[in-house]
Structures are given as C-alpha cells and as structure tokens.
N, C-alpha and C positions, 0 to 999 in steps of 0.2 A: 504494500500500500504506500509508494512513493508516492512522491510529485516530478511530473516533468516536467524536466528542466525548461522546457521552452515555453510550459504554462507560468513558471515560475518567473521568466523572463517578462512575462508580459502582464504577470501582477506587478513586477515591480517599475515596470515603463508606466503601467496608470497611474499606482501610487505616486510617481513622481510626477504625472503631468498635474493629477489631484493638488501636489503641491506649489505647483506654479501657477494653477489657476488660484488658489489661497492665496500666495503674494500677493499677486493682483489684485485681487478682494481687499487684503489688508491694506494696501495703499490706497486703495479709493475709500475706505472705509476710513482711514487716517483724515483725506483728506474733509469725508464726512463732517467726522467728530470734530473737525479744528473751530473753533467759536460757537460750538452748541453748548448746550449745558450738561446734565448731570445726566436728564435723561436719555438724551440723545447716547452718550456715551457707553450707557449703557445697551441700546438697542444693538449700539454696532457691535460692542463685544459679543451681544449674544448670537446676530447673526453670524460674527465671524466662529464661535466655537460651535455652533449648528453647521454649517459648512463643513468643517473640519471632520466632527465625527462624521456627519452624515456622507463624506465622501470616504471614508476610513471605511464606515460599514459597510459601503457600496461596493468598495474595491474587493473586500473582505468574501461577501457574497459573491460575486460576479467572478471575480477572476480568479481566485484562492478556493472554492469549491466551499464556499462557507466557512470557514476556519481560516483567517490572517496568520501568518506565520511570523517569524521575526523580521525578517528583512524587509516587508512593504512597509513596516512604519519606520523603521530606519530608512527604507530610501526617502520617505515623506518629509521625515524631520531634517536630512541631510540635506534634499534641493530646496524647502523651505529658507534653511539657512543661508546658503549659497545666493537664492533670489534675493534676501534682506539684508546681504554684504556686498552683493558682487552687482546686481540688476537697477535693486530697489532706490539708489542713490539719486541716477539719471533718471526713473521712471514718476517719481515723486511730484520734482517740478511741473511736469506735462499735468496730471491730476488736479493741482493747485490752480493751475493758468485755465483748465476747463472752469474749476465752478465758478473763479472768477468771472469768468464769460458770462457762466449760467446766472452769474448774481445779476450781471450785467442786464441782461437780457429782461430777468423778472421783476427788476428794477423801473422798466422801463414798459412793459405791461402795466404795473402797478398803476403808473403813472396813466396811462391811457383809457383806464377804467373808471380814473377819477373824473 
C-alpha cells in the first residue's frame, strides 16, 4: 500500500501552487486591512486562515487519496515563504497603487450621487 511516486509529485506541485495563490491573497489582503479598523482586520485574517486550511484539505482529499502526508504541507509552508521573501516585496507596491485607484475612483462616484 504505497504511494506513487508520481501521484506524490503532483500533491506536492498543488500544494505549492495552493501556496502561491495564498501569497497573493495575503498581499491583497495586506493591502485590504491597511487603514480599516479592528474589524476589518479581522475579516481578513479569517479569510486568509479559511483559504489556507480549506486548500490544505483540498489538496489532502484530491490528490493524496485522503490522507496529507508530510511533505504537501512542507512544500506549502516552504513556497509560502519563498513568495513572502523573495516575490512578495515587488508585488506589494502594485496592490497598494490599485486601491488607491479604487479609492480614487469611488471617490469620485460618491461625489456624483450627490
């Protein structure tokens, strides 16, 4: 009752694409929370830790045959990291310069309603 190796491969290619779409999440999610308040901050954590299991059990189910072994949540937490040192830096800015826009924009709605 192994695992093959090439089913194994390819929990762990989810698992890590799992965690590169979480970066992403986290940085828009960053840039969510930046001037909300208490509870805003909290919405985001929650959806970010609902994302996280909910892909965790996804992978778990789908490509591990139900049972997660070691290494998809090590690959998870490994490119997780990698994205928030090595990606996350450059990617930030871009997120930031959107809502501005977005503020811009609804700003400017606001104004037209009046």
């Amino acid at each position: 009752m192994g695992v093959a190796i090439g089913a194994q491969m390819i929990s762990i290619a989810a698992s890590a694409l799992c965690a590169l779409l979480a970066g992403l999440l986290y940085d828009l999610l960053r840039t969510v929370r930046r001037g909300g308040g208490r509870a805003r901050g909290v919405i985001c954590d929650l959806v970010f830790c609902l994302f996280c299991t909910g892909a965790m059990f996804l992978t778990g189910m789908v490509f591990c045959g139900g049972r997660p072994g070691f290494w998809e949540p090590f690959a998870f937490l490994a490119v997780f990291a990698l994205y928030l040192f090595g990606v996350s830096p450059s990617i930030t800015p871009f997120f930031g310069i959107c809502r501005e826009k977005c503020a811009i924009i609804f700003k400017k709605e606001k104004k037209k309603e009046k």
